[in-house]
Backbone as numpy.savetxt, mean C-alpha at the origin, in Angstrom:
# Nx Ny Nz CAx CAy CAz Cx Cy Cz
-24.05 -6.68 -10.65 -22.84 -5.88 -10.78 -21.89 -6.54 -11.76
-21.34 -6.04 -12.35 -20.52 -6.40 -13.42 -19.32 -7.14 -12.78
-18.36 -7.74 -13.44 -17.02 -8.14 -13.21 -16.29 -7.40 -13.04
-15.37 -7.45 -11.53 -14.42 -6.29 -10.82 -13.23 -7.07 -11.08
-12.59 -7.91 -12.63 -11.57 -8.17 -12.51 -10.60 -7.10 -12.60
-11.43 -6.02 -13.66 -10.53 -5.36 -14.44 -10.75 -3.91 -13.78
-10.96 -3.87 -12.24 -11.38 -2.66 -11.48 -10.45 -2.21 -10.57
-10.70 -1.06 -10.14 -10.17 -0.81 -8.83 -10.59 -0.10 -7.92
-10.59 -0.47 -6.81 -11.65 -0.70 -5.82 -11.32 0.56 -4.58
-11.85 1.30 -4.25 -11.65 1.77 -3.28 -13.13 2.06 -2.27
-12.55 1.49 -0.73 -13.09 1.65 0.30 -13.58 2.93 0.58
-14.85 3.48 1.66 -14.99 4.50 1.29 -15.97 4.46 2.43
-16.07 5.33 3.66 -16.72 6.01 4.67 -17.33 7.21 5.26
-16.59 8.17 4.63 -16.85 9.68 4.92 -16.00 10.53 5.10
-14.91 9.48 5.84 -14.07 9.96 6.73 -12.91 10.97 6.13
-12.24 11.68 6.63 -11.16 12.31 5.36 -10.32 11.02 5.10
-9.77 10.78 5.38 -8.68 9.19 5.42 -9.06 8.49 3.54
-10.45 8.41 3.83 -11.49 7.31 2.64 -11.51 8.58 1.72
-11.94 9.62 1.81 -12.15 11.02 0.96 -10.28 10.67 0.00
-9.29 10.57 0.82 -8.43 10.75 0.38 -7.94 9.61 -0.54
-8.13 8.31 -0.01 -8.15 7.02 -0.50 -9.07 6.81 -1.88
-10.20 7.68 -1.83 -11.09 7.80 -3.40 -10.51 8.50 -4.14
-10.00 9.39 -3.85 -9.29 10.38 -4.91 -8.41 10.05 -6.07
-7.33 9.28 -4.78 -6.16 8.21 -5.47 -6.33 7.64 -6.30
-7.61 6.90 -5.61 -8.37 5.46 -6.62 -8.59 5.58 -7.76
-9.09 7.07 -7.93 -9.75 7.56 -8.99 -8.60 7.56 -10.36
-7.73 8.77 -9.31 -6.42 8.95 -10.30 -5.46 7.74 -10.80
-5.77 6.35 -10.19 -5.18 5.34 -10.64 -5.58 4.46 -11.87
-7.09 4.60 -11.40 -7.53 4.26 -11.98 -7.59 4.54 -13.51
-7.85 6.22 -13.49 -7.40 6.62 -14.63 -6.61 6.56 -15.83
-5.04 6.56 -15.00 -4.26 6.15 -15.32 -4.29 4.76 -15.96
-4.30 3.78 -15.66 -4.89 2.61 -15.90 -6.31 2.50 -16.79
-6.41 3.41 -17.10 -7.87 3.10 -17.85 -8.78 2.01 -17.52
-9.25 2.19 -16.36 -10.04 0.19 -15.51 -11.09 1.61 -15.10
-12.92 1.31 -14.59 -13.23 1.55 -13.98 -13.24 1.20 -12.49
-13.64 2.21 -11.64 -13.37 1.94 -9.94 -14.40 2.23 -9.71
-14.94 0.88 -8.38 -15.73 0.21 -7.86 -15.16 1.10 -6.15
-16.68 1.90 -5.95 -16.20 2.56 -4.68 -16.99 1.73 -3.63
-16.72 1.43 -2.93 -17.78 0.00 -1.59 -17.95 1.12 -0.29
-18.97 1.08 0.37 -19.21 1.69 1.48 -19.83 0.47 2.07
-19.08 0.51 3.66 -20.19 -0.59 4.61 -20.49 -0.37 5.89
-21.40 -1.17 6.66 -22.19 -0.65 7.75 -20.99 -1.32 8.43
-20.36 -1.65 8.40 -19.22 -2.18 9.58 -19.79 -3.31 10.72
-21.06 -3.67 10.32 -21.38 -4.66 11.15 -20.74 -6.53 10.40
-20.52 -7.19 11.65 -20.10 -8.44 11.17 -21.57 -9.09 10.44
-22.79 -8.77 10.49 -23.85 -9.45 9.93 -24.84 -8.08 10.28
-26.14 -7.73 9.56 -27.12 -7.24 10.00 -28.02 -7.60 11.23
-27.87 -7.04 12.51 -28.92 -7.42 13.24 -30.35 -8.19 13.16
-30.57 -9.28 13.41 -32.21 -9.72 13.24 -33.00 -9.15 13.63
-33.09 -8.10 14.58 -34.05 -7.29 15.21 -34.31 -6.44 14.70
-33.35 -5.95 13.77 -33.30 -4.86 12.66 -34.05 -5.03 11.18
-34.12 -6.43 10.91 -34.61 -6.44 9.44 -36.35 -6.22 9.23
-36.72 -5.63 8.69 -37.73 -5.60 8.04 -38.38 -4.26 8.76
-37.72 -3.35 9.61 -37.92 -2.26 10.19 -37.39 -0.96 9.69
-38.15 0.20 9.88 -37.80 1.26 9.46 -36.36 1.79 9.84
-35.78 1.35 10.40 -34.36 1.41 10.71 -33.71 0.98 9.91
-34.00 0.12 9.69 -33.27 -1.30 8.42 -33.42 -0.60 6.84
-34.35 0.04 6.82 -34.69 1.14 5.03 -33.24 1.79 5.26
-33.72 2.84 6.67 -32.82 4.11 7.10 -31.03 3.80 6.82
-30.87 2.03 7.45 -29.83 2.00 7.68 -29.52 1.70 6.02
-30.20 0.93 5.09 -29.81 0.64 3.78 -29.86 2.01 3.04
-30.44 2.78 3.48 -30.11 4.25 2.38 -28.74 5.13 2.99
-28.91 4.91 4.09 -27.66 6.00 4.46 -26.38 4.99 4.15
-26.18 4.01 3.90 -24.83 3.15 3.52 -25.20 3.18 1.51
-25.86 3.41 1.09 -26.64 3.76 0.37 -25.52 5.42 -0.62
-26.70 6.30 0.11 -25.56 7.74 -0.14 -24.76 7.83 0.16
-24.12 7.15 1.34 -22.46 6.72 1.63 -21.48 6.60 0.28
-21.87 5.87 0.09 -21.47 4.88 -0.86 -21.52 6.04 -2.33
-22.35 6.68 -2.83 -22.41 7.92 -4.14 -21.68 8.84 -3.56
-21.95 9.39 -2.24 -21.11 10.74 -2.27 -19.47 10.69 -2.36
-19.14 9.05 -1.82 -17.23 8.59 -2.03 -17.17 8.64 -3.82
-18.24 8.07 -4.60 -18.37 8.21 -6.10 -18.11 9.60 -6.73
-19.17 10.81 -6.07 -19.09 11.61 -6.70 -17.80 12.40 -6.54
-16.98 12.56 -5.41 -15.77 12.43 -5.05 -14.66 12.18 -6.16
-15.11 10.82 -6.54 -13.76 10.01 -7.15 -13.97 10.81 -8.78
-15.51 11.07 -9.32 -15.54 11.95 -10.85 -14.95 13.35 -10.78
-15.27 13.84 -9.59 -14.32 14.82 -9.50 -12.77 15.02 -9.34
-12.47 14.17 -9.16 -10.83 13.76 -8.95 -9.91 13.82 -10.45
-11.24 12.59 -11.09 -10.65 12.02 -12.45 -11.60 11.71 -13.54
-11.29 11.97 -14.48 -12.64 11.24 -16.02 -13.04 9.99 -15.64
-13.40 9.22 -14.97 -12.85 7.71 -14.82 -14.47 7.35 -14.74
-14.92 6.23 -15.26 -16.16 5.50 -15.05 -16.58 4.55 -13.62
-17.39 5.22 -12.74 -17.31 4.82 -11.24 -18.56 4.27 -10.70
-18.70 3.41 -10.44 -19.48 2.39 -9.53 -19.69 2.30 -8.80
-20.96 2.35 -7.37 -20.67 2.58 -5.90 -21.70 1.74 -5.70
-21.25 1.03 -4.34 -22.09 -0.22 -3.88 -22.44 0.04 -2.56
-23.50 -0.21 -1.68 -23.38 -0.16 -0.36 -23.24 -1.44 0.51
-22.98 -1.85 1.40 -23.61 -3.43 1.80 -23.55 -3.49 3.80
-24.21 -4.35 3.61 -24.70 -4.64 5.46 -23.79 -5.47 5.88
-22.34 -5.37 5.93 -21.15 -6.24 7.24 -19.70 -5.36 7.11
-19.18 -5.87 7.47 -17.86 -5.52 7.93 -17.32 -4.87 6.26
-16.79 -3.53 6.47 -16.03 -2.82 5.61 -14.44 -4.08 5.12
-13.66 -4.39 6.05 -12.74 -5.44 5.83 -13.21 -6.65 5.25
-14.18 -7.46 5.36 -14.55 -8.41 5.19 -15.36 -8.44 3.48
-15.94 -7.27 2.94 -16.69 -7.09 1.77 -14.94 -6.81 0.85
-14.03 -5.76 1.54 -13.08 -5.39 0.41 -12.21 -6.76 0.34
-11.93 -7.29 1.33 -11.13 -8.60 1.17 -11.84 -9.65 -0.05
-13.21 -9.63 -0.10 -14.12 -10.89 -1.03 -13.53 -10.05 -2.31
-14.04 -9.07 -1.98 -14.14 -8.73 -3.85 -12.57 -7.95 -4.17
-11.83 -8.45 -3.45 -10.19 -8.33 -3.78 -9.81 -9.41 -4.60
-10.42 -10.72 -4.91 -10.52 -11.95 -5.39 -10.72 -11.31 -7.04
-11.14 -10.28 -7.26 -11.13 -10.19 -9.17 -10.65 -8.81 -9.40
-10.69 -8.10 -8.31 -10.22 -6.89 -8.68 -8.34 -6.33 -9.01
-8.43 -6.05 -9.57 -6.78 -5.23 -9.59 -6.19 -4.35 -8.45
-6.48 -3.93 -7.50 -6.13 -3.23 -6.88 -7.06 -2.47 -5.54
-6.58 -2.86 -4.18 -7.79 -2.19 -3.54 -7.14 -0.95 -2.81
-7.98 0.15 -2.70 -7.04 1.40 -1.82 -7.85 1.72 -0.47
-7.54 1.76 0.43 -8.29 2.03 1.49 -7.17 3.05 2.17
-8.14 4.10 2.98 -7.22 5.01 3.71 -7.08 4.77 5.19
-6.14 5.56 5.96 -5.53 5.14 7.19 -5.45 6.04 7.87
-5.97 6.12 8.87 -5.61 7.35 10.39 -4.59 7.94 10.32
-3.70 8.64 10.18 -2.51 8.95 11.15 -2.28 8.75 12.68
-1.43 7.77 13.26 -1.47 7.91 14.82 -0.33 8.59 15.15
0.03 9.96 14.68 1.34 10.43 15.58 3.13 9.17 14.89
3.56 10.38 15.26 4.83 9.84 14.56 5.77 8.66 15.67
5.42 8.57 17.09 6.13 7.45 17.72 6.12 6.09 17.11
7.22 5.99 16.16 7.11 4.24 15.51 7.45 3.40 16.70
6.36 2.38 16.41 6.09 1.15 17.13 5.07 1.21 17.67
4.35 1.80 17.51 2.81 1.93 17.99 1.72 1.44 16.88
1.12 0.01 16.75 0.90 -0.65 15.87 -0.88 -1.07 16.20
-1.98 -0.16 16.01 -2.82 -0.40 16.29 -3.64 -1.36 14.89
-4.79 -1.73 15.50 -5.57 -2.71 14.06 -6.14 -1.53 13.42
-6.59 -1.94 12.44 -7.74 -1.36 11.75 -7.98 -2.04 10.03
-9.40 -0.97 9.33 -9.23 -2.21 8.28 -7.95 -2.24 7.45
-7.08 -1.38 7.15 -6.41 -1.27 6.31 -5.17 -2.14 6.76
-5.08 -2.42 7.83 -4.12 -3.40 8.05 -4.78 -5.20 7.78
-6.16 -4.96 7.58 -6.71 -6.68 7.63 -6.98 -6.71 6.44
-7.15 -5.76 5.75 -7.39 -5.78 4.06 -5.81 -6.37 3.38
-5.04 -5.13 3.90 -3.49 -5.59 3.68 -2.84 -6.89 3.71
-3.52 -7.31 4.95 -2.83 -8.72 5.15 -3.61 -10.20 4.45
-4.86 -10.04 4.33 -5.90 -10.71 3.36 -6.24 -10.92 2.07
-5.73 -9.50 1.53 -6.70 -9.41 0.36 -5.69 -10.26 -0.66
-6.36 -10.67 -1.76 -6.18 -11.47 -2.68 -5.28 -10.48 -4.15
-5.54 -9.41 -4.28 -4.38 -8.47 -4.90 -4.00 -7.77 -4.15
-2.91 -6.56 -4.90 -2.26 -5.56 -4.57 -3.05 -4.70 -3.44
-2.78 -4.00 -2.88 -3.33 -3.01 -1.88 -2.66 -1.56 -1.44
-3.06 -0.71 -1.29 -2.69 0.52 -1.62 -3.41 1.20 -0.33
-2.90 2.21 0.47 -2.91 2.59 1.76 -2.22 3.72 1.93
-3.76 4.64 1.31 -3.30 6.21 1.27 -3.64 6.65 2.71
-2.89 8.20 2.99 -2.36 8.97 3.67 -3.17 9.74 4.08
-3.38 11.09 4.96 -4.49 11.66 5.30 -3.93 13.18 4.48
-3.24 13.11 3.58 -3.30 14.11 2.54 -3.06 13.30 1.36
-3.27 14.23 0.36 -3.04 13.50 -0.77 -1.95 13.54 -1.71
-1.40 12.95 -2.29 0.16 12.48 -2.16 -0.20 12.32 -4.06
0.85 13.35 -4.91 0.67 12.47 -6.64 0.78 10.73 -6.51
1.04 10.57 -7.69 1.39 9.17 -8.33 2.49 9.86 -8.69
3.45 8.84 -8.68 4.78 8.85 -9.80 5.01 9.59 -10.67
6.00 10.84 -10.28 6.18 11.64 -12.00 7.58 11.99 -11.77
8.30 12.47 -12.64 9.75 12.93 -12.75 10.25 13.37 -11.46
9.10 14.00 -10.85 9.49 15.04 -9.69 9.57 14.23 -7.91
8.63 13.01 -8.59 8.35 12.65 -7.12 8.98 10.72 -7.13
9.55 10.52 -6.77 9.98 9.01 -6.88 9.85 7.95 -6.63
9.47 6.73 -7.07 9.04 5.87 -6.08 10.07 5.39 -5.36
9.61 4.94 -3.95 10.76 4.18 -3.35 10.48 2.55 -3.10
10.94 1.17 -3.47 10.75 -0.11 -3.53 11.77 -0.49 -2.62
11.31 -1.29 -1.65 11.81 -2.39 0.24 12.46 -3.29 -0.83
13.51 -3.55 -0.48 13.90 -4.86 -1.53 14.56 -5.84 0.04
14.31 -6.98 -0.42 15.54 -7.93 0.73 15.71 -9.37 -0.14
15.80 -9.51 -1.58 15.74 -10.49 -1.94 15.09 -11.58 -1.99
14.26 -11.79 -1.61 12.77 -12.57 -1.14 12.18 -12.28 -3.23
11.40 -13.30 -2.48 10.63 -13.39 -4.17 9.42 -12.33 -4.13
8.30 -12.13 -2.91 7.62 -11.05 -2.99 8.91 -9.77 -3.02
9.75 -9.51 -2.67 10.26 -8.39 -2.95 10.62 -8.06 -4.25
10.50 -9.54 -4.95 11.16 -9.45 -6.61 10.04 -9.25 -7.24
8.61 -9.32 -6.45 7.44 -8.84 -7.13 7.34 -7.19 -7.01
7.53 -6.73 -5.57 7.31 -5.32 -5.70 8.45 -4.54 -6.78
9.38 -4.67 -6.71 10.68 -4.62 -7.29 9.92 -4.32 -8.98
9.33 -5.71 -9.73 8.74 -5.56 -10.69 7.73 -4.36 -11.06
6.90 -4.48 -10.03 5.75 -3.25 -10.14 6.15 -1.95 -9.80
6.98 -1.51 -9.18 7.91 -0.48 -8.84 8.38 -0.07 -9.97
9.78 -0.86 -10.50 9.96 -0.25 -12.05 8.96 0.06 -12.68
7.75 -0.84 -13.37 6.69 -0.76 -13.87 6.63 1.10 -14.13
6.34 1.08 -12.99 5.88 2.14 -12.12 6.50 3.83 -12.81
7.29 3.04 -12.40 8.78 4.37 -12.87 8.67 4.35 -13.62
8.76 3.22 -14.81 9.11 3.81 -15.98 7.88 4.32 -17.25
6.76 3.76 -16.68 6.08 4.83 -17.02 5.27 5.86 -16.80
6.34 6.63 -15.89 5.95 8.34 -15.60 7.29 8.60 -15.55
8.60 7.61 -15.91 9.63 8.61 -16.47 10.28 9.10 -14.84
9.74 8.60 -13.51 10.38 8.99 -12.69 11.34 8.00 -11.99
12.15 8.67 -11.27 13.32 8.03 -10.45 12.77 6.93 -9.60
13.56 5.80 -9.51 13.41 4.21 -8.72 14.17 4.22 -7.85
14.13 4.46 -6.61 15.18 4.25 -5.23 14.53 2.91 -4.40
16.01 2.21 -4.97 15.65 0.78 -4.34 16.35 0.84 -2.56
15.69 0.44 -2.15 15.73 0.46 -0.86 16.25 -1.41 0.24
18.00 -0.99 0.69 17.96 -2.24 1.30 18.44 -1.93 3.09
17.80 -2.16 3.86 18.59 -1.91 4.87 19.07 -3.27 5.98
20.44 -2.90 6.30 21.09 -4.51 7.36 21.20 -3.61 8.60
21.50 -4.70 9.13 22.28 -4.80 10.71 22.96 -5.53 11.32
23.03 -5.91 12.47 23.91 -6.70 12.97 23.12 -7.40 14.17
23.16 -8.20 15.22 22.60 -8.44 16.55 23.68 -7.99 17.50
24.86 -7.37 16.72 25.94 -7.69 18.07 25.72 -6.23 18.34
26.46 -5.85 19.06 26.38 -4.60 20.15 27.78 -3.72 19.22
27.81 -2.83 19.11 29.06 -1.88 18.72 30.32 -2.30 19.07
30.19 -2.44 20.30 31.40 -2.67 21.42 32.07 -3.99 21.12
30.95 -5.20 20.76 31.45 -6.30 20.72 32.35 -6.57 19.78
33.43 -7.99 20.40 34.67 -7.85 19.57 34.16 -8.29 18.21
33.30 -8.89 17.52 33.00 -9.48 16.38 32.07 -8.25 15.58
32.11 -7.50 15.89 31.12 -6.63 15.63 31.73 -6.20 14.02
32.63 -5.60 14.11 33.46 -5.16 12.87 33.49 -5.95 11.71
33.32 -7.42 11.91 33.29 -8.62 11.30 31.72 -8.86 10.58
30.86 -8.70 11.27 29.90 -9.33 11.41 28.97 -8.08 10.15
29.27 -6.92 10.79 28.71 -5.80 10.43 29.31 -5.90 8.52
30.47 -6.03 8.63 31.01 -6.25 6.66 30.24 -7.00 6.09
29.97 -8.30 6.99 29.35 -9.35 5.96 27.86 -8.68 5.33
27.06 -8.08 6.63 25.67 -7.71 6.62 25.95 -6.30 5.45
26.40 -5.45 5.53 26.81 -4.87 4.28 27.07 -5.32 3.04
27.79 -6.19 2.88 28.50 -7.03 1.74 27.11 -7.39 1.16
26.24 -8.44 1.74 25.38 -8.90 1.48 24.18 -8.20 1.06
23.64 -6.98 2.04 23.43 -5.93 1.37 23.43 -5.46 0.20
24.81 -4.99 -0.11 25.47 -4.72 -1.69 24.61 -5.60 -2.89
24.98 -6.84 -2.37 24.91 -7.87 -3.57 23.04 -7.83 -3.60
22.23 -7.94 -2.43 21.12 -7.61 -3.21 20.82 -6.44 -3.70
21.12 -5.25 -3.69 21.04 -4.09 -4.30 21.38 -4.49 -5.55
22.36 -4.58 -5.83 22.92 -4.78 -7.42 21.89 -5.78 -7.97
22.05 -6.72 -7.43 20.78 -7.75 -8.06 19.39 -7.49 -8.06
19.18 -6.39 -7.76 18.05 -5.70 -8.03 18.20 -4.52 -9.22
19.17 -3.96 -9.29 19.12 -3.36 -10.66 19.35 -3.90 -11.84
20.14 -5.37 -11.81 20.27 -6.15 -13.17 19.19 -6.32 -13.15
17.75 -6.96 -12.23 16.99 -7.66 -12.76 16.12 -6.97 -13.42
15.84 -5.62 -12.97 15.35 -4.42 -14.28 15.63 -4.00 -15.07
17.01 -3.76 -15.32 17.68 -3.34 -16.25 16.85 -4.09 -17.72
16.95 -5.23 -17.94 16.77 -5.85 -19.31 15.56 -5.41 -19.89
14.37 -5.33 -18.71 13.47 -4.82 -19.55 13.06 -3.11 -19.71
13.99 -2.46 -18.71 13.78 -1.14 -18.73 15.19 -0.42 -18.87
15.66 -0.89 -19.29 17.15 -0.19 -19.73 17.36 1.20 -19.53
16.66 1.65 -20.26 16.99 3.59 -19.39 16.05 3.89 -18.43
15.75 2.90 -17.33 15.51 3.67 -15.92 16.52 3.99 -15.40
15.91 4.97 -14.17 17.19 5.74 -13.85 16.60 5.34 -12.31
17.69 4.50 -11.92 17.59 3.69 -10.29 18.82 4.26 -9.50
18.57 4.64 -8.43 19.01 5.29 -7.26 19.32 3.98 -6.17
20.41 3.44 -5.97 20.00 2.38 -4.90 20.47 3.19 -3.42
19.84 2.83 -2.55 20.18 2.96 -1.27 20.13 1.68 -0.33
21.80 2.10 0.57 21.81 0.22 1.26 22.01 1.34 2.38
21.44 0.96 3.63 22.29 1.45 5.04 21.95 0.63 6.06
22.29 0.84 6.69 22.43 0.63 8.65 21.16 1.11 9.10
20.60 -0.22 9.75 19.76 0.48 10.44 18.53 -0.55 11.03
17.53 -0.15 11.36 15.96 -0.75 11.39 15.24 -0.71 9.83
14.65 -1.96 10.04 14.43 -1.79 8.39 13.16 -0.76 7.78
12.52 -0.48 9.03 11.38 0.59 9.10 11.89 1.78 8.59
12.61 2.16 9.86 13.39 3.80 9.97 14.05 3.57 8.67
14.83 3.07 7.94 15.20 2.97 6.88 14.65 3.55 5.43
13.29 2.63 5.84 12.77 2.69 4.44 11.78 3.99 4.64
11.23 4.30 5.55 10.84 5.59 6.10 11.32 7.10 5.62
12.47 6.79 5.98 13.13 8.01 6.19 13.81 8.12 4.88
14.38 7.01 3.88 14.47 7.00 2.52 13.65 7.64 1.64
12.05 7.67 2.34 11.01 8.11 1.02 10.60 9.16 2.01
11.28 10.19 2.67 10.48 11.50 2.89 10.11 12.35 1.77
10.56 12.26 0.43 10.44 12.99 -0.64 10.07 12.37 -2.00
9.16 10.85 -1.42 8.84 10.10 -2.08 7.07 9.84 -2.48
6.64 9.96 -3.35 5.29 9.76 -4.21 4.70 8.60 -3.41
5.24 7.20 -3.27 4.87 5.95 -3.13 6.37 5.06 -2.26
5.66 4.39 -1.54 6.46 3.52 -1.09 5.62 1.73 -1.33
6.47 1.21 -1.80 5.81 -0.54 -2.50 6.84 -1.29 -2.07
6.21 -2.35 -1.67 6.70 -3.29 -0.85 5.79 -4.94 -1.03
6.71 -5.62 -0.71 6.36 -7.39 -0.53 5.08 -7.48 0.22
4.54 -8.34 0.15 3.80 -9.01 1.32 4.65 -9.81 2.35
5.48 -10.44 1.69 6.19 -11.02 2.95 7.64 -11.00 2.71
8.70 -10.76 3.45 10.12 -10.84 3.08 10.66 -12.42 3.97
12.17 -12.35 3.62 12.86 -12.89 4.28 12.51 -13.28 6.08
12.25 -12.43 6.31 13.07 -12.42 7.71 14.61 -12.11 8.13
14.84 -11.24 9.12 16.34 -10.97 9.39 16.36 -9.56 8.66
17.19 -9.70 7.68 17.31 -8.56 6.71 16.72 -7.99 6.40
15.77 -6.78 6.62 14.73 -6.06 6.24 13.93 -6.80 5.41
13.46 -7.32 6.69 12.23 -8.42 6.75 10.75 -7.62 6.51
10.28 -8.56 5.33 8.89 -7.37 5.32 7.76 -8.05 5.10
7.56 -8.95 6.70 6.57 -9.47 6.88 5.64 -8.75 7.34
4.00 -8.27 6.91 3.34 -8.11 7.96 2.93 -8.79 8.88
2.71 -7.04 9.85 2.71 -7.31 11.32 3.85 -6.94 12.08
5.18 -6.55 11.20 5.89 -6.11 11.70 6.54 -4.84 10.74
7.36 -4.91 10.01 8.44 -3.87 9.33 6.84 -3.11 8.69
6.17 -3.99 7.56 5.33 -3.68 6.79 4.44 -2.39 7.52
3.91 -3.45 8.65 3.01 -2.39 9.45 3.47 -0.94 9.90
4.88 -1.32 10.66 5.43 -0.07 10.70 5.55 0.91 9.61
5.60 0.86 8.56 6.18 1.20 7.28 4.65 2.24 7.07
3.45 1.35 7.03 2.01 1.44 6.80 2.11 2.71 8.38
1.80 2.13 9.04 1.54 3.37 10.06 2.06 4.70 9.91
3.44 4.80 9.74 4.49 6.24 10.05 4.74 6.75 8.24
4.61 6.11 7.40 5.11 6.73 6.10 4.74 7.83 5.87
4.89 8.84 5.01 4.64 9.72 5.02 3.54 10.47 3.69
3.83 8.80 2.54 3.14 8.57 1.31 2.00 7.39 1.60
1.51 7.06 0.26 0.94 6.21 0.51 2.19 4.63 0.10
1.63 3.76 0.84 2.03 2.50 1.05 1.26 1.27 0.02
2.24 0.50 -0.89 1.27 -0.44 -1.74 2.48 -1.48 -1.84
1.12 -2.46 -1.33 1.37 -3.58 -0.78 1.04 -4.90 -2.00
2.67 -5.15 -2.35 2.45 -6.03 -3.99 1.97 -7.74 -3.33
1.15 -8.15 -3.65 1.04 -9.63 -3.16 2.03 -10.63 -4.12
C-alpha cells in the first residue's frame, strides 16, 4: 500500500453512520486534492486461532474484503476523488489509530444516542478521537456540507494552545469557502446566583471571557484580514454553549485538550459531550 501521509482516511462498516462518514471523506478529500484510504475491520482484537486456515477464515477475509469496496464505491460516488479500500482482521479503533500516524485526517461516523446531554457512551469514534495521531473528524447520521457562505463554521476557543490550533484550522477553513467564523467562548461561575460574591465573581469570568475572544480574532486577523468572524462569549456549560451556538452550523472544531475550568475541552468530558449531541459533524484538531 502506498504512503497514507498525504491521505484521508475514512472508517467504514456498512452501517449508515460509516455510509455517511465516507461521503464526507470523500468530499474532503476532494477538496483537498489527497486521495482517501477507506479501512473496513472485523472488529476483532486479533483473529481467532481456531479460525485460521478454515473456510470461515476465506469467508471472513472476503466479506471484510467487499466491506471494505462497497464504503469505496460509495465515496466515487460522492466525489472525483482517487480511493483505496483495505480490509483487515482486528479492531476497527486500533487499525484507524496506527495508520492515523501518516495520514492527514481520519473521519469515522457516530450513532446518534438521543438528545439527553450527559449520556456518554464508548465507541470507536470516541477512542480514535482520543488516540489518533492527526486531526479527526466525526460525522453525523445525516450528511451535513463542508463550509460555504451559507453554512459556518463554529471554533471552542478557551485560550489553551490546542485551542490556538483549532482556532488556526477553523479560519483556514473559512476562509477558503469564503464562509462565516463564529468563535465560540463560554464562562461561569461555581458560586450559586444568590451568593453574595456572585456579582463579583461572575464580571471577572466574563471579563476574561472577553479578552480571550478578542485574542482570538487578532490572532487571525494578520493572516486573513477579510474574514468575517462572529464572536460569541456567554454563560453557561461549555457543552450547551457550544452546541447550541452551531445549530446552523456546517462544522464544529475544537482542541484536543483545553484549559480546564473555562470551557475546558478535554476529552472525556466537554469534547465528548460536544461529539455525542452536536448536530454537525465534530473535528477534533490535535
Amino acid at each position: 500500500m502506498n504512503s497514507m501521509e498525504n491521505k484521508v482516511i475514512a472508517g467504514y462498516d456498512g452501517s449508515e453512520e460509516s455510509k455517511i462518514a465516507v461521503r464526507w471523506a470523500a468530499v474532503v478529500a476532494k477538496r483537498r486534492a489527497v486521495p482517501l484510504l477507506v479501512v473496513a475491520a472485523t472488529d476483532w482484537d486479533e483473529p481467532p486461532k481456531d479460525l485460521q486456515g478454515t473456510k470461515l477464515a476465506t469467508f471472513s477475509d472476503q466479506l471484510i474484503y467487499d466491506t471494505a469496496h462497497a464504503g469505496a464505491l460509495l465515496a466515487r460516488k460522492a466525489a472525483t476523488v482517487e480511493v483505496e479500500a483495505i480490509g483487515v482482521q482486528r479492531k476497527a479503533s486500533a487499525a484507524l489509530i496506527e495508520y492515523s500516524s501518516e495520514a492527514q485526517l481520519i473521519v469515522v461516523g457516530h450513532q446518534d444516542r438521543g438528545k439527553l446531554r450527559g449520556v456518554l457512551p464508548g465507541s470507536v469514534a470516541y477512542a480514535v478521537a482520543n488516540h489518533a495521531k492527526c486531526p479527526v473528524a466525526i460525522a453525523r447520521s445525516e450528511l451535513h456540507p463542508l463550509p460555504t457562505s451559507d453554512y459556518p463554521s463554529v471554533v471552542a476557543i478557551d485560550g489553551s494552545q490546542h485551542s490556538d490550533n483549532a482556532l488556526e484550522t477553523a479560519a483556514r477553513w473559512a476562509f477558503e469557502t469564503n464562509s462565516l467564523l463564529r468563535t465560540v467562548v463560554a464562562w461561569k461561575t461555581t458560586l450559586a446566583p444568590t451568593h453574595v460574591n456572585y456579582a463579583e465573581k461572575a464580571a471577572q469570568a466574563a471579563r476574561h471571557a472577553r479578552e480571550i475572544s478578542q485574542a482570538a480574532t487578532e490572532q487571525v486577523a494578520p493572516a486573513y484580514p477579510e474574514l468575517q468572524v462572529e464572536p460569541v462569549i456567554a454563560e453557561g456549560r461549555a457543552a450547551d454553549v457550544i452546541i447550541d451556538t452551531a445549530a446552523d452550523a456546517s462544522l464544529i472544531i475544537m482542541g484536543a485538550r483545553g484549559l480546564g475550568g473555562l470551557a475546558s475541552l478535554l476529552l472525556g468530558s466537554v469534547s465528548r459531550e460536544v461529539i455525542e449531541h452536536a448536530q454537525c459533524p465534530v473535528y477534533i484538531v490535535r
